[in-house]
N, C-alpha and C positions, 0 to 999 in steps of 0.2 A: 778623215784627216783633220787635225786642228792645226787652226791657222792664226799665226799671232804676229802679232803689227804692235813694235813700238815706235813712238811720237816724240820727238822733242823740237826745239824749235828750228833749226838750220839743219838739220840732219847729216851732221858730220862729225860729231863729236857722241853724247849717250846712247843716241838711238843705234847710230851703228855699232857700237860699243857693243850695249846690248845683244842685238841681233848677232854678232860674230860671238860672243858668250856663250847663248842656248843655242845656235848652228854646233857649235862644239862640243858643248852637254850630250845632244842631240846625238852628234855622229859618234861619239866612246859608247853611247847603250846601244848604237845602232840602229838608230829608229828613226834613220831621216826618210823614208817612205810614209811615215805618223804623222810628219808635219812639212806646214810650210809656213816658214819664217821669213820678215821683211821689216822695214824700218822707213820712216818717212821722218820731213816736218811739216809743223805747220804753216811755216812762212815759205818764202820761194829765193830767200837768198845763195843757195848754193844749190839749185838742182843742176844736176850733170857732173858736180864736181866729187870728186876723191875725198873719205874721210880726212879729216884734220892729221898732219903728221903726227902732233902728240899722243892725239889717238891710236893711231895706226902704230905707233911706235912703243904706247900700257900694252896693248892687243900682245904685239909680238914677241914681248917679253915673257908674255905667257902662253905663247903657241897658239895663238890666232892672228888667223890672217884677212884685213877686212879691207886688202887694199884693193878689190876688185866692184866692190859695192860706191854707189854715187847718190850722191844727192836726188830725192824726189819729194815733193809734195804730196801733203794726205791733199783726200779728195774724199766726195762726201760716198761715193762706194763704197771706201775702204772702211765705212762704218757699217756696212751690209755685209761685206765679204770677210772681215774676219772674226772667230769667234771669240778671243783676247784681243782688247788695244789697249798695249800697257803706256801711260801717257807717263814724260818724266817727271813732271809736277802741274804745279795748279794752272797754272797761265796755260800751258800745254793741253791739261785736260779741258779747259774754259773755249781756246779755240774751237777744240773737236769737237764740242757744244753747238758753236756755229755754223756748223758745215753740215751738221749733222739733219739727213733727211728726216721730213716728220714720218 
């Protein structure tokens, strides 16, 4: 199984983006048994909460639905557990740096 984790900062807007994008790739070739996909941020301002409506409202325009996914925090696991962490830019990948076990 390959397991991919994107990062951005508040995880409610790219990240989830993201992750409901390749959930959907994923599930038209059929191959969501292949993977497991998830999304965080770096920071902890929206954990628990619901993607962004404007988010959730590009998504749906395109037949994705990412309105059941919530905010969560990377943690320095989730640099062990998965084997892609696609970070959405610099700052983002510079955190995971941080947290990252030696």
């Amino acid at each position: 199984m390959v397991k991919v984790l994107f990062v951005c900062l508040g995880n409610i807007c790219r990240s989830p983006t993201a992750e409901g994008v390749l959930r959907k790739l994923v599930r038209e070739r059929q191959l969501e048994h292949h993977f497991e996909i998830d999304s965080a941020g770096t920071h902890a301002y929206h954990v628990g909460e619901p993607p962004d409506e404007r988010a959730q409202a590009a998504c749906a325009r395109r037949g994705i639905d990412i309105s059941r996914l919530s905010g969560r925090k990377a943690i320095a696991s989730d640099i062990e557990r998965f084997d892609y962490i696609l970070a959405m830019d610099r700052e983002n990948y510079e955190n995971l740096l941080n947290i990252c076990p030696p």
